[in-house]
Steps between C-alpha positions, in 0.01 A plus 500: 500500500422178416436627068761649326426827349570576155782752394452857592559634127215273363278661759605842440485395134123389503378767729633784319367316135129443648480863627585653177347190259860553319843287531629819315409758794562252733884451335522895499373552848774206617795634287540198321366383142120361438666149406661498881125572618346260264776246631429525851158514494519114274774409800199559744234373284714161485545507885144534527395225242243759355480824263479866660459672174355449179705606241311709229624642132504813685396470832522327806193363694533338877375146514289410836762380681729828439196707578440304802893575570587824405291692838688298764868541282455879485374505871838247595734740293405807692506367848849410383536858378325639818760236720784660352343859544504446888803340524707790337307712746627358801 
């Protein structure tokens, strides 16, 4: 794998923030607080070198790019999901 990927947690991080347009049902969903979320998602917005998010008074709005993202994360989270499903099952 010739790119490194970035860390898990930021992925998990984004994916669960862009599905529910909320760092603070993203933090509750992930058991940890909405400044961890908001932390990793910056740690993967650096990696990138652009913004996922725009962050609103009192919302949160996907930028292009994190539209553009957010499918293929979700679809790369559940193979992992669906990975682990048929491994326990064998």
């Amino acid at each position: 794998m010739a790119d490194r990927l970035p860390p898990l947690n930021a992925l998990r991080a984004f994916e669960a923030a862009g599905r529910h347009l909320s760092f603070k049902k993203a933090a509750e969903e992930l058991y940890v607080t909405p400044a961890a979320v908001s932390q990793q998602v910056k740690q993967l917005e650096d990696y990138l070198g652009t913004p996922l998010f725009r962050r609103l008074t009192r919302a949160l709005e996907l930028t292009v790019p994190g539209a553009a993202m957010l499918p293929k994360v979700s679809e790369g989270l559940d193979s992992f999901v669906a990975g682990l499903a048929a491994a326990r099952r064998t």
